[in-house]
matplotlib code that plots the C-alpha trace (Angstrom):
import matplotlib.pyplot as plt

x = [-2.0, -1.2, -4.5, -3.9, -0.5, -2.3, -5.0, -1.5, 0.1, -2.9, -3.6, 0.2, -0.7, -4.0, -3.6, -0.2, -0.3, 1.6, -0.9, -0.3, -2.1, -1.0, -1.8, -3.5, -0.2, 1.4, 3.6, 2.7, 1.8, 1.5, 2.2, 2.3, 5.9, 7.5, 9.9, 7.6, 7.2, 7.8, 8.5, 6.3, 4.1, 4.2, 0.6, -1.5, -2.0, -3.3, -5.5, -6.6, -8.0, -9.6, -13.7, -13.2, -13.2, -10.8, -7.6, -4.8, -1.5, 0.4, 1.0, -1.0, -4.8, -5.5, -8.8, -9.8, -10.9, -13.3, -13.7, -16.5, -17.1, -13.8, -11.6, -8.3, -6.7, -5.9, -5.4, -3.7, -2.9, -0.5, -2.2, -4.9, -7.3, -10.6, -10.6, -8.4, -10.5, -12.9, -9.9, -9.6, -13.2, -13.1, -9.3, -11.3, -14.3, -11.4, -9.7, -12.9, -14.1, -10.6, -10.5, -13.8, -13.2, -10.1, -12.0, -14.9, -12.1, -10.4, -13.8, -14.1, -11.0, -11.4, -14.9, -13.0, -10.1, -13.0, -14.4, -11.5, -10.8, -14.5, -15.3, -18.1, -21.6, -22.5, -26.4, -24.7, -22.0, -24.5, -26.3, -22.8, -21.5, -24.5, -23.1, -19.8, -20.7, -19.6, -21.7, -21.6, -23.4, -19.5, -17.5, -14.0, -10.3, -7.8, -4.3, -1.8, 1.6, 3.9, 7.6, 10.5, 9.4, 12.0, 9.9, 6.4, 6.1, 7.1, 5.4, 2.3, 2.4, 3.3, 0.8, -1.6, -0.6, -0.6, -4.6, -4.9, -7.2, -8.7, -12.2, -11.3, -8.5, -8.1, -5.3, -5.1, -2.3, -2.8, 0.4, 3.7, 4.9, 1.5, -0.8, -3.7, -5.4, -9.1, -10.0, -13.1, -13.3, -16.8, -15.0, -13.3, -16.2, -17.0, -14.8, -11.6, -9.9, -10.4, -10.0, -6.6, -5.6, -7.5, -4.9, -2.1, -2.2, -3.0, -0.4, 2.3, 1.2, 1.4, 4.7, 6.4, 5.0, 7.3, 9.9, 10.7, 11.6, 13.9, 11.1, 11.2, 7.1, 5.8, 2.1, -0.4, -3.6, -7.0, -10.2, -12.8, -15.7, -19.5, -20.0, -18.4, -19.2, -17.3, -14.1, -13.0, -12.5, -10.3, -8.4, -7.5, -7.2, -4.5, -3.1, -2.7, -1.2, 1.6, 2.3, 2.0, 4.5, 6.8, 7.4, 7.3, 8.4, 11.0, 11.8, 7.8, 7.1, 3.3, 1.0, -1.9, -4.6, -6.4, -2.6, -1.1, -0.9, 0.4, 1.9, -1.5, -2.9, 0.6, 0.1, -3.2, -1.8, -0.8, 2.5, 2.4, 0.9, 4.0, 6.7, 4.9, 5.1, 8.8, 9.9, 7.9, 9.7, 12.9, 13.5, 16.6, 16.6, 18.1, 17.6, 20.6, 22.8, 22.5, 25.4, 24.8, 25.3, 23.4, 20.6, 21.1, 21.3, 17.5, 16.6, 17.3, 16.3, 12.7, 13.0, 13.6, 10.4, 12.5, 14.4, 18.1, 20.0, 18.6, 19.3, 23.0, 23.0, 21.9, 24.1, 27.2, 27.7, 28.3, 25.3, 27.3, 27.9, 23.8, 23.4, 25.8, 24.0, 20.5, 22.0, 23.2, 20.0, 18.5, 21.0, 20.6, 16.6, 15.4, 13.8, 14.4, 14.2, 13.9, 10.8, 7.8, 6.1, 9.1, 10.0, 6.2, 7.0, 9.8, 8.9, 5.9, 8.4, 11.0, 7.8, 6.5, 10.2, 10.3, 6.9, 8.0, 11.4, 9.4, 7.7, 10.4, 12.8, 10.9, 9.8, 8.1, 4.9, 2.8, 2.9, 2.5]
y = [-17.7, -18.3, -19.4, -22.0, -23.1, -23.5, -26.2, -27.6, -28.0, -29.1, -31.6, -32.7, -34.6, -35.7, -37.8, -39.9, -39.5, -35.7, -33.1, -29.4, -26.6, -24.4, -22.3, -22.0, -21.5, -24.8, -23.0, -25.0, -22.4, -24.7, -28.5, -30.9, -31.0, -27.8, -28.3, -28.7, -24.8, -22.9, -25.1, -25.7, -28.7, -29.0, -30.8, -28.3, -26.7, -30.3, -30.1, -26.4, -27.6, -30.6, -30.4, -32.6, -31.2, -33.9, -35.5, -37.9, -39.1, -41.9, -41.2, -38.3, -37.2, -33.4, -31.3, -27.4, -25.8, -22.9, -19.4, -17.8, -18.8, -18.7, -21.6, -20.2, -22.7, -26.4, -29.1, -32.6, -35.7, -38.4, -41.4, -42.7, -44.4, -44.0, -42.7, -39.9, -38.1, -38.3, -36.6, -33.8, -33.0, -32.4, -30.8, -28.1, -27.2, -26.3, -24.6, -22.6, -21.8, -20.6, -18.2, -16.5, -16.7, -14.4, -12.6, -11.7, -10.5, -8.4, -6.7, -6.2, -4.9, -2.6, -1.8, -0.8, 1.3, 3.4, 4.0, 4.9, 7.4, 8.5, 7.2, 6.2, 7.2, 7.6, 6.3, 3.5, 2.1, 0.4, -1.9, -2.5, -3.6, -6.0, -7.7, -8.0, -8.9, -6.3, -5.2, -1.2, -0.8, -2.1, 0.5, 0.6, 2.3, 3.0, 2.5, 3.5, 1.3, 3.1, 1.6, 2.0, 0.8, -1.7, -3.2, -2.2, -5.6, -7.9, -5.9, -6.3, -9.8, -9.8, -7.8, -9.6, -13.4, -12.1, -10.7, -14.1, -15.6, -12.6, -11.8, -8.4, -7.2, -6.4, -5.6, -3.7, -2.2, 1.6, 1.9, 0.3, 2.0, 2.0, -0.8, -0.5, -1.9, -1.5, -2.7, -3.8, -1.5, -2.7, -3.8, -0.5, 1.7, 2.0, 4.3, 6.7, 3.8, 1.2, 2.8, 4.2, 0.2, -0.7, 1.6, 0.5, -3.0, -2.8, -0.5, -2.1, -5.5, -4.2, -2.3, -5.1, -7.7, -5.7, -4.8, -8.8, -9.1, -5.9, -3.7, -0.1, 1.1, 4.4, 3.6, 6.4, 5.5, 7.8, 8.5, 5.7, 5.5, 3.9, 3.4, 1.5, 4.3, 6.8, 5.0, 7.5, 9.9, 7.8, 6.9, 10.8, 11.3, 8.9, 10.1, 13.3, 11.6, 10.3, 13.6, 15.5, 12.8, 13.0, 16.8, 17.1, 13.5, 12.1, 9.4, 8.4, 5.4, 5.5, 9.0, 8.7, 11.5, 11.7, 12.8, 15.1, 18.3, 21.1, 20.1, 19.6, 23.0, 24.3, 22.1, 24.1, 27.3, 28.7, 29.4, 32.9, 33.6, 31.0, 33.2, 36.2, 34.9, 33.7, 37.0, 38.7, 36.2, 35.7, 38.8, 39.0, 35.4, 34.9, 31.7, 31.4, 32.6, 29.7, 27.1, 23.3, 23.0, 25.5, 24.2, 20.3, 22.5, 24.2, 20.5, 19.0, 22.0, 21.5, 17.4, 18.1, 20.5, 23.1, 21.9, 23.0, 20.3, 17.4, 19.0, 19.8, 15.8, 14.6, 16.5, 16.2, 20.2, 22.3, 24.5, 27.3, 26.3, 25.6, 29.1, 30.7, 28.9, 30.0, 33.4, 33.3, 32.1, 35.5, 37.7, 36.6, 36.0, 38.2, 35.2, 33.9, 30.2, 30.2, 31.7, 30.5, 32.1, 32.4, 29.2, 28.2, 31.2, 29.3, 25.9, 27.3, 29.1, 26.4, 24.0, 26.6, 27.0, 23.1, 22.9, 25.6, 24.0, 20.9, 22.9, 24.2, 21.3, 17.7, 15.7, 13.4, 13.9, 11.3, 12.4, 15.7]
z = [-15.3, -11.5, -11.1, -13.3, -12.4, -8.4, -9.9, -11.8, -8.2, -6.8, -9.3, -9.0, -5.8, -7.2, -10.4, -11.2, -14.7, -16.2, -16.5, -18.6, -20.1, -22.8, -24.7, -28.4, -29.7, -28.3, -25.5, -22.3, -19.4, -16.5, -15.4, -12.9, -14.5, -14.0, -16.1, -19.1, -19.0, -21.3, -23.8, -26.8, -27.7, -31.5, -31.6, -29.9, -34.5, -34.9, -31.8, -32.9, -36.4, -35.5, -34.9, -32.0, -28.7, -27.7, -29.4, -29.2, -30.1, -29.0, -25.8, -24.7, -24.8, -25.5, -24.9, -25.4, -23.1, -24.3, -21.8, -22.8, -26.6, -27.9, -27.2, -25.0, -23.7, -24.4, -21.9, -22.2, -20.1, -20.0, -21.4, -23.9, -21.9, -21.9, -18.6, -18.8, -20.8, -17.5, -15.7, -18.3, -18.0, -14.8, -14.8, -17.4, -15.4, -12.1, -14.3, -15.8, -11.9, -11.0, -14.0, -13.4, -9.7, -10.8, -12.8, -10.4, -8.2, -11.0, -10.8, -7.7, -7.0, -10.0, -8.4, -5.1, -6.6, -8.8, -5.4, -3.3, -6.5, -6.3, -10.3, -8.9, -8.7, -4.8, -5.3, -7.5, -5.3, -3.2, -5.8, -7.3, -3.9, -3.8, -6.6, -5.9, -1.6, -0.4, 3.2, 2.5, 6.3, 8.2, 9.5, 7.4, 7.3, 5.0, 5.0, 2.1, 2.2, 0.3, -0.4, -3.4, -6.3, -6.5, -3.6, -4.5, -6.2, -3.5, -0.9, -2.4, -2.5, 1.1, 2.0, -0.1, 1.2, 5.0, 4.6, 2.2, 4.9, 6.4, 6.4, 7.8, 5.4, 1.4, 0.0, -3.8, -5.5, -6.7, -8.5, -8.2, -5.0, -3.0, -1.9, -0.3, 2.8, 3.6, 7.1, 8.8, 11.7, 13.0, 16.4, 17.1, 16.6, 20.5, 21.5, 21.0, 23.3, 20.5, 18.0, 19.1, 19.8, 16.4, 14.9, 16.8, 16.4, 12.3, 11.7, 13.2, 11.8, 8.6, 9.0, 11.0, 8.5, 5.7, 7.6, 8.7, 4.6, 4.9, 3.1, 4.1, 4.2, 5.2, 6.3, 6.1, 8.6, 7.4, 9.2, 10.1, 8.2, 8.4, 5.2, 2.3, -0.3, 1.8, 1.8, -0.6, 2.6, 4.7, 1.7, 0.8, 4.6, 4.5, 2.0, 3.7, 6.6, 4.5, 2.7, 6.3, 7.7, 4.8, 5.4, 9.0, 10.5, 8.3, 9.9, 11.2, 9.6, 10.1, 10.1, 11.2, 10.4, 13.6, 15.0, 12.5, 14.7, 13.1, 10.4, 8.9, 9.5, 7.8, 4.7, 4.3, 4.2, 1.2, 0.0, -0.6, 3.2, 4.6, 3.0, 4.4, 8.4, 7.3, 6.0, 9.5, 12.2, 10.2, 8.6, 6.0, 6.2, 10.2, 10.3, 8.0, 10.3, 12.9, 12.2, 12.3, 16.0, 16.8, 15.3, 16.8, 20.1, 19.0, 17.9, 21.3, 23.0, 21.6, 22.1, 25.6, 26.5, 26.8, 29.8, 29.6, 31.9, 30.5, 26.6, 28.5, 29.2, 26.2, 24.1, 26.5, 26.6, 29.9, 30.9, 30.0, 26.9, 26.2, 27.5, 24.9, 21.9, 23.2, 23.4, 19.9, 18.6, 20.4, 19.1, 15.8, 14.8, 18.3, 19.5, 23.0, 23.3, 27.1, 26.5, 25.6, 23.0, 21.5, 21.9, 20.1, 17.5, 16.2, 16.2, 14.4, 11.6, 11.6, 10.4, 7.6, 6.4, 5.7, 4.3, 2.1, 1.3, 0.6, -2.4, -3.6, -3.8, -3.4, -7.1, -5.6, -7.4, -6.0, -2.8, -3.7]

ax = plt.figure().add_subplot(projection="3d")
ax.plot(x, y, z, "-o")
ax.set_aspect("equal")
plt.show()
């Protein structure tokens, strides 16, 4: 329909005479005259059961339009003259290339998303991509947009007009919170320096481009890949990213897989073997015990590489008052802060206690 409706706005500056289409049914779909949609021509049963592929009535001239070999739609013009059935002619055939143009790209992009979810036969993706244009030999990478889904909508279609001219971006919905966006990464293949800025500078487009229309985006960045038929792996790597960041970096608005750390060897582990190291460096559940400023204090303790004046500053405490804290945390889980293995002991447990929390209490099942 939208395809249509853009030859109607075209056309609107075109020809001086009205121009619609509608459908078989009468109800006009698109117009040079927007506010002739909607609403229903009553002629379009006479135009349906006449042998003619054109029609008239007193005023206006009306032709079918067939897509494929079944007539679909039907399209008039203000006027009888002899030439306006000329400009209908040529109105249908626009309209005909704009609909398979649509439905090439349907394909494609239903091509693209069977790859991405590996439906797709590796030895066949090439000879498919043939068809469709696609060069499989250009280095790509994947990046999942996720958003509400009260915004999944609009997002897409922000994301979609903003790579609208873009040779090197294409942009697909998944579902109706996540969007994808496969890159051309053949300029950033060099080096680790490039492809660090490559990164950079598409993610932040992306996430900035959203966020000037007050849409809130988590961005999941995967892997760089050679090949077209192995964009499946950057897209489940950045999937990945985006679950890892949702656990371990709430407020990170973009996770990149090449930079997940930790957290991604903990989201490997299994759940029994993280309740075991919980139960051995937090035994009878001591972490428990610590109230909420104590654990700000271990927050800002860790934020500030372990350096006790300038977590004193930042959380406008005296020295003394740091020291207590960190004295309590020893007294109660037997870990000393100040030190560090301790110190990496704990961050280490803290992390597998909210991946395990995460299991236990999050129903977001698509990024599970």
């Amino acid at each position: 329909m939208e395809e249509i409706r853009k030859c109607m706005r075209q056309a609107r500056s075109i020809l001086k005479q009205q121009v619609g289409v509608m459908d078989t049914a009468g109800l006009i779909i698109a117009s040079t005259d927007s506010d002739l949609e909607g609403t229903t021509d009553p002629s379009a049963r006479a135009v349906m059961i006449s042998d003619d592929l054109f029609a008239g009535t007193a005023d206006k001239t009306y032709m079918k339009i067939a897509v494929g070999e079944q007539f679909k739609y039907i399209i008039f013009i203000e006027g009888v003259e002899p030439q306006v059935r000329i400009y209908l002619e040529l109105m249908a055939e626009w309209i005909k290339t704009a609909i398979k143009e649509r439905g090439t790209d349907a394909e494609k992009e239903l091509f693209t998303k069977n790859v991405l979810l590996e439906n797709e036969l590796q030895g066949e993706i090439p000879i498919k991509a043939r068809e469709y244009k696609i060069n499989c030999n250009v280095a790509r990478l994947v990046m999942v947009v996720r958003t509400s889904r009260e915004e999944g909508a609009e997002a897409l279609e922000i994301l979609q007009n903003f790579y609208a001219d873009s040779e090197v971006g294409s942009v697909l919905a998944m579902d109706e919170t996540t969007a994808i966006v496969i890159l051309d990464a053949e300029e950033a293949i060099g080096n680790e320096k490039d492809r660090d800025a490559f990164v950079d500078t598409n993610s932040k487009a992306v996430l900035d481009c959203l966020n000037s229309e007050s849409i809130t985006a988590f961005i999941g960045v995967g892997s760089f890949v050679s090949l077209f038929q192995n964009i499946s792996k950057s897209y489940r790597d950045a999937m990945l990213a985006l679950r890892v960041g949702k656990i371990f970096e709430k407020n990170c608005l973009i996770s990149r897989y090449d930079k997940l750390g930790l957290g991604r060897l903990i989201y490997q582990l299994p759940a029994t073997l993280c309740q075991m190291f919980i139960d051995e460096v937090f035994p009878n559940e001591a972490y428990k015990t610590l109230d909420d400023d104590t654990v700000a204090t271990i927050e800002s303790f860790f934020a500030n590489n372990l350096n006790g004046s300038e977590t004193s500053r930042e959380l406008y405490v005296h020295r003394n008052t740091l020291v207590y804290r960190l004295d309590k945390v020893k007294k109660n889980t037997g870990l000393d802060l100040r030190s560090f293995d301790d110190a990496v002991l704990f961050k280490m447990a803290s992390m597998v206690r909210t991946y395990l929390e995460y299991l236990e209490t999050s129903r977001d099942n698509m990024i599970r």
